[in-house]
C-alpha positions in Angstrom: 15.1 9.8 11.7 13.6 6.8 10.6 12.0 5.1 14.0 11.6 1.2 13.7 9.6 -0.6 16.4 10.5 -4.2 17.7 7.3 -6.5 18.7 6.8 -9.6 19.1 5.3 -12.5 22.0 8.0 -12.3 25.2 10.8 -15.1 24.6 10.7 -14.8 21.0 14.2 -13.5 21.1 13.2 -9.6 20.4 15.7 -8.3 23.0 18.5 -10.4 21.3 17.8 -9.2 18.3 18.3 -5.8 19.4 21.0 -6.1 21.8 22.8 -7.5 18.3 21.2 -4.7 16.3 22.4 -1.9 18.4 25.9 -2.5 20.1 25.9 -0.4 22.8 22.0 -1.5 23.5 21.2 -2.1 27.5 18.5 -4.4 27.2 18.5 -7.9 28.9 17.6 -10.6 27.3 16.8 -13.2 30.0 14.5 -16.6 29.5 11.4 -15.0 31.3 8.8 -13.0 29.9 8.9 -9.0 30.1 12.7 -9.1 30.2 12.5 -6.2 29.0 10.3 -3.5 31.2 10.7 -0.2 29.9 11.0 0.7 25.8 14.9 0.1 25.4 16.1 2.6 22.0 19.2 2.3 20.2 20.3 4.8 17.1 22.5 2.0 14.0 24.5 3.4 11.3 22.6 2.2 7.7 26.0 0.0 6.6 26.7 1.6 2.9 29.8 1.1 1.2 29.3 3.6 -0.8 30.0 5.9 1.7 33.4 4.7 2.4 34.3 4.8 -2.0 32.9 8.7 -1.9 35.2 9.6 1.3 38.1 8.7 -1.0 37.1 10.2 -4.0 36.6 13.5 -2.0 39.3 13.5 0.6 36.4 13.7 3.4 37.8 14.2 6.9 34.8 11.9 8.3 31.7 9.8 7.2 28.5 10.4 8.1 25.8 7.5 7.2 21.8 7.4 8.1 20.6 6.0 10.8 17.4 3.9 11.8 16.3 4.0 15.5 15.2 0.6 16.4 12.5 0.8 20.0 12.4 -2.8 21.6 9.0 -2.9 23.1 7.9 -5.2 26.0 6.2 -8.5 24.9 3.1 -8.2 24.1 0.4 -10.8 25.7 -3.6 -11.9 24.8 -5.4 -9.1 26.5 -2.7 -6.1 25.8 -4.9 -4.1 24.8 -6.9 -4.0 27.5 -3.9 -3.9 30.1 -3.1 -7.5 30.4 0.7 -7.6 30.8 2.4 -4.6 30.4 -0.4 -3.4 28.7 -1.3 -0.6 26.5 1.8 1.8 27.7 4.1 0.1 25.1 1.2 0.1 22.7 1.6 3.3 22.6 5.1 3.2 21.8 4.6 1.4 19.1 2.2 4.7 17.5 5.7 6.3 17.1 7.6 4.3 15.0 7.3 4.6 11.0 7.4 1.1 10.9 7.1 -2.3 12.7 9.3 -4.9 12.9 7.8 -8.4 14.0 10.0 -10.7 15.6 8.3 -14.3 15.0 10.2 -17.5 16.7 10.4 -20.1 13.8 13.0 -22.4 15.9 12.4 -25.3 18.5 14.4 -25.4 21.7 13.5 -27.1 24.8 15.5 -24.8 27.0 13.9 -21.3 25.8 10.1 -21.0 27.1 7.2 -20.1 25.0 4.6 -18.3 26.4 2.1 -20.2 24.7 3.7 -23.9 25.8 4.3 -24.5 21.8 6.1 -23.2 18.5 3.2 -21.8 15.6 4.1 -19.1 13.9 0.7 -18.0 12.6 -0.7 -18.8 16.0 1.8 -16.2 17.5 1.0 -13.7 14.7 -2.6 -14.2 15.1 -2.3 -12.7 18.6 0.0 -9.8 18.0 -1.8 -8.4 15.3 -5.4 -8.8 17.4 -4.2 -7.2 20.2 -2.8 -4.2 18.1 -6.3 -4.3 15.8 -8.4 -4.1 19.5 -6.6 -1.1 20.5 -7.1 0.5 17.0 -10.7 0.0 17.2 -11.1 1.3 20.4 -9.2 4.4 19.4 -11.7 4.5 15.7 -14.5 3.8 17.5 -13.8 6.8 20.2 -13.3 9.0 16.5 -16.5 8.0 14.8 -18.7 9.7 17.4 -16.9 13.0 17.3 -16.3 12.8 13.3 -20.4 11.5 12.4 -21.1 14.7 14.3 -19.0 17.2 12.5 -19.8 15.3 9.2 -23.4 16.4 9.4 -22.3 19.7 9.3 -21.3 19.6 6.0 -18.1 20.1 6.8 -15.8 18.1 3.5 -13.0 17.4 5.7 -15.5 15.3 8.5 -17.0 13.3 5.6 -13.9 12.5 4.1 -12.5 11.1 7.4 -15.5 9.5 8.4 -15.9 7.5 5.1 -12.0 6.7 5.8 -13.0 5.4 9.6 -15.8 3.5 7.9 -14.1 1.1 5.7 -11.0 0.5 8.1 -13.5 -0.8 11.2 -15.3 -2.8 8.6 -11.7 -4.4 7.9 -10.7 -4.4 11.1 -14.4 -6.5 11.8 -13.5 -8.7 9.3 -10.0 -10.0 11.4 -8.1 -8.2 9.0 -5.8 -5.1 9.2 -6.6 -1.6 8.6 -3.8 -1.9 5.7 -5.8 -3.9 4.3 -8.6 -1.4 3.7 -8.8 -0.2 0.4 -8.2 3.9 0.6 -7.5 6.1 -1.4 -4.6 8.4 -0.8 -6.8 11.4 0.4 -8.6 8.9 2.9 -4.8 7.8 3.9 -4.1 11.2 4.6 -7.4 11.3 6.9 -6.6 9.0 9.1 -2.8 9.5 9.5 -2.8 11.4 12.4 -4.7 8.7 14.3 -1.4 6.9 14.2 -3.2 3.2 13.5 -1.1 0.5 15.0 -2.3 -2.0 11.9 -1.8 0.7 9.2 2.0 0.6 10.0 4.3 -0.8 7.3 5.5 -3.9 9.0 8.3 -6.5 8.3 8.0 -10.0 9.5 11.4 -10.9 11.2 11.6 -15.0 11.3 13.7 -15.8 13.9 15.6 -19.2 13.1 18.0 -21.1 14.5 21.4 -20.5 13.5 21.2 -24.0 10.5 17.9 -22.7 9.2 19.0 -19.6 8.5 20.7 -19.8 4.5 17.3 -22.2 3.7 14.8 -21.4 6.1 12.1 -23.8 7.0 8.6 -24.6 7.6 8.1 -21.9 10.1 9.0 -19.3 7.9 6.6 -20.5 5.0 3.7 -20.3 7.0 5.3 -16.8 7.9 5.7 -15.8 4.4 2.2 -16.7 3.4 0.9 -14.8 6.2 3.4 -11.7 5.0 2.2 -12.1 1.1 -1.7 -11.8 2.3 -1.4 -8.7 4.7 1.3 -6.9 1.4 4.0 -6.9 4.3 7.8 -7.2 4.1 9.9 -11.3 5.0 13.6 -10.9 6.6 14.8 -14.4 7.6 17.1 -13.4 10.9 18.6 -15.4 13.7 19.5 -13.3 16.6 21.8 -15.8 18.6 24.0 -15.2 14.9 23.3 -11.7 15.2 25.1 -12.0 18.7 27.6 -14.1 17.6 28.6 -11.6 14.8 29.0 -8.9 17.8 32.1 -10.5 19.5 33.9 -10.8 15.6 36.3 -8.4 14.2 34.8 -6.6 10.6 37.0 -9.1 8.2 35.8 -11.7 10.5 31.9 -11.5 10.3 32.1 -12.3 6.2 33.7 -15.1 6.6 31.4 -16.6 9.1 28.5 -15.4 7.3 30.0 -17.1 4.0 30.7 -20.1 6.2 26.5 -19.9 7.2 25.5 -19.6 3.5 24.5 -16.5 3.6 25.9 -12.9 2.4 25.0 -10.6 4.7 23.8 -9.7 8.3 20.0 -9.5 10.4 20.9 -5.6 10.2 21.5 -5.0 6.5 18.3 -7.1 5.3 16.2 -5.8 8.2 16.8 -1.9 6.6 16.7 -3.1 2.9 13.2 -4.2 3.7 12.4 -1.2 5.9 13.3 1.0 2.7 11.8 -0.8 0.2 8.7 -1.1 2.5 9.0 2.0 3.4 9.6 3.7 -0.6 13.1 5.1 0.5 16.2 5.8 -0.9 19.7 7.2 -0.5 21.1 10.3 -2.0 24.9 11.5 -0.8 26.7 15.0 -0.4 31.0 14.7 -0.8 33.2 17.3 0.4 36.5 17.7 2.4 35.0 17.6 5.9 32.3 15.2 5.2 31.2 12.3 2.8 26.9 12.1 4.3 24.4 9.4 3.3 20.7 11.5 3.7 17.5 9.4 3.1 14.8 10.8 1.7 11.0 8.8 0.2 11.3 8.1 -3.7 10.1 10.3 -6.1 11.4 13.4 -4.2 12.2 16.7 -6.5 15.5 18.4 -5.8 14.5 21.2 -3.8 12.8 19.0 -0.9 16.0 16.5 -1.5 17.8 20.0 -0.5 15.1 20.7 2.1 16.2 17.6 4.4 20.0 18.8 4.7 18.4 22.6 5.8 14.6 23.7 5.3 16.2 26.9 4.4 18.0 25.6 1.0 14.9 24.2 -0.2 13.2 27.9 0.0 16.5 29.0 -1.8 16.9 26.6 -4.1 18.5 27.6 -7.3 20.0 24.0 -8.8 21.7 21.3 -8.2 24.8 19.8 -10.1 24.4 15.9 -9.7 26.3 12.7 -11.2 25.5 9.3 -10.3 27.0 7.1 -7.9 28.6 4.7 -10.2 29.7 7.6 -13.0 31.4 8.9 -9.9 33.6 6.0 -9.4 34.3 5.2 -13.1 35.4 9.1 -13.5 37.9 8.4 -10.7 37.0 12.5 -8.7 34.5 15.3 -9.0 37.3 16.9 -10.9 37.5 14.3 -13.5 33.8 14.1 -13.7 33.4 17.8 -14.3 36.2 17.3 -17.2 34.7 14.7 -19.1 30.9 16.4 -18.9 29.2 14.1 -16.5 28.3 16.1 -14.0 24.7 17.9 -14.9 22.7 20.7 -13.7 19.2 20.0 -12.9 16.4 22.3 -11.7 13.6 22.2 -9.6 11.9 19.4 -11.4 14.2 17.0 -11.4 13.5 13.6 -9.7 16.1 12.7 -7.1 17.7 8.9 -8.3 19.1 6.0 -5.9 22.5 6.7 -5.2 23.0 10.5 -6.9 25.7 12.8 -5.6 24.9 16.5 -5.3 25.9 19.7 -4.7 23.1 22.2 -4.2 23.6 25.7 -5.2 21.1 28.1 -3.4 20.8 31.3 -2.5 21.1 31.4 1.2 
């Protein structure tokens, strides 16, 4: 399951956020730093209305949709990682998650604190991400000695991951992130079991009050030029609207979002970005006991498409008969589809599109 870590400074609204993301979430989200003391997680459906069209079409007794875990981690303080706060136990959290999401407060308001006495955006970044690149060089620097010594050896694999470690603490000197290091994808490989903190993917989430949030404002600009620089993800949110949506009945939240200038919800652009960010996609299965979403990284081949339903029918694979999404629809059934021609048999080559429906066919 994709795994989605919330960070941010405390009071930047992080908790709201995902008190809003996650319904039945049980973190408090109080005006105080640390609100929230240990890592709170919460499994969300991925909203698809596909989904619901396929049930239809196949008569499916229930709907099964991915789901991203969202982790709301403690807030994060100069000196984290070295223990100040809460420290580097929720840094640590943060080495699980595929992906970061940065919660950055881009609203005034006199009656919510700010840690730092003042509302800067690039100010607040600047402090996250130094805390997060401290603790990865400690962890590189800890790797180097071990890795310069197997290197002399000869040994390929050590020189390979000590050229890796090389050019990511020269980034990371330079105040910049180990993203930012220019690797190629054998060096990536490398380091990935190292877990970087500043390697993750991350999406800047601008937190704005509830009139900024169709048009933005100067807060997020700064945000978004900090985003274009580091080749990271913008979602503009606003988590007190995010809580507000909570206490509204389904045909209720559009309207109100419509009313706001906006088309959809914190929840909906936050995963958009996480897969685009992230190179995912969606393929479904349809049947009479379920209609399934499955999310699998772009660029997949059929038979490791097949593998994430069962590792088993990827070993067996034999083909897959597939149609698109929106061929689907127009063809009105699988039945229909299969009548008119649409429906094609593809092999073990064949590159796994946005939005295709497929049977496999194995031999398990």
């Amino acid at each position: 399951m994709l795994r989605a870590g919330i960070v941010g400074l405390p009071n930047v609204g992080k908790s709201t956020l995902f008190n809003a993301l996650v319904a039945n979430a049980k973190a408090e989200a109080a005006n105080f730093p640390f609100c929230t003391i240990e890592p709170n997680v919460g499994s969300v459906a991925v909203p698809d209305e596909r989904l619901e069209v396929l049930a239809k079409l196949g008569n499916s007794q229930q709907i099964v949709p991915a789901r991203v875990e969202f982790v709301d981690i403690a807030g994060l303080v100069k000196g984290a990682s070295k223990g100040e706060g809460l420290g580097n136990q929720f840094l640590g959290n943060i080495r699980n998650c595929n992906a970061i999401v940065h919660v950055v407060r881009c609203f005034d308001s006199d009656d919510i604190i700010h840690v730092e006495a003042s509302v800067d955006p690039a100010r607040d970044i600047q402090i996250i991400n130094l805390e997060l690149a401290l603790a990865d060089l400690a962890q590189i620097d800890k790797r180097l000695d071990r890795t310069r010594k197997a290197a002399r050896t000869g040994a390929p694999e050590a020189k390979l991951e000590l050229e890796a470690l090389e050019k990511v603490r020269a980034v990371l000197d330079e105040g910049k992130l180990a993203r930012q290091a220019t690797l190629t994808e054998e060096e990536k490989s490398a380091l990935a079991f190292l877990q970087l903190l500043t390697m993750k993917p991350t999406i800047y989430a601008a937190n704005v009050a509830e009139d900024d949030l169709a048009t933005g404002n100067r807060y997020v600009e700064a945000v978004r030029q900090i985003a274009q620089e580091e080749n990271a993800e913008v979602v503009v949110v606003s988590a007190q609207v995010e809580a507000e949506l909570m206490e509204l009945e389904p045909e209720e939240r559009a309207a109100f979002l419509a009313s706001l200038g906006v088309k959809e919800g914190g929840l909906k652009s936050l995963i958009r970005a996480t897969y685009k960010l992230l190179g995912l996609q969606t393929y479904f299965t349809v049947g009479e006991k379920e209609a399934r979403a499955w999310t699998i990284p772009v660029g997949t081949k059929a038979p490791q498409a097949a593998g994430v339903i069962h590792s088993d029918f990827e070993r067996g694979f034999i083909r897959a008969e597939t149609i698109g999404y929106e061929e689907l629809v127009r063809a009105g059934s699988m039945k229909a589809a299969r009548e008119k021609g649409l429906v094609r048999s593809e092999g073990k080559d064949y590159v796994v599109q946005e939005g295709d429906v497929m049977l496999f066919l194995t031999n398990v």
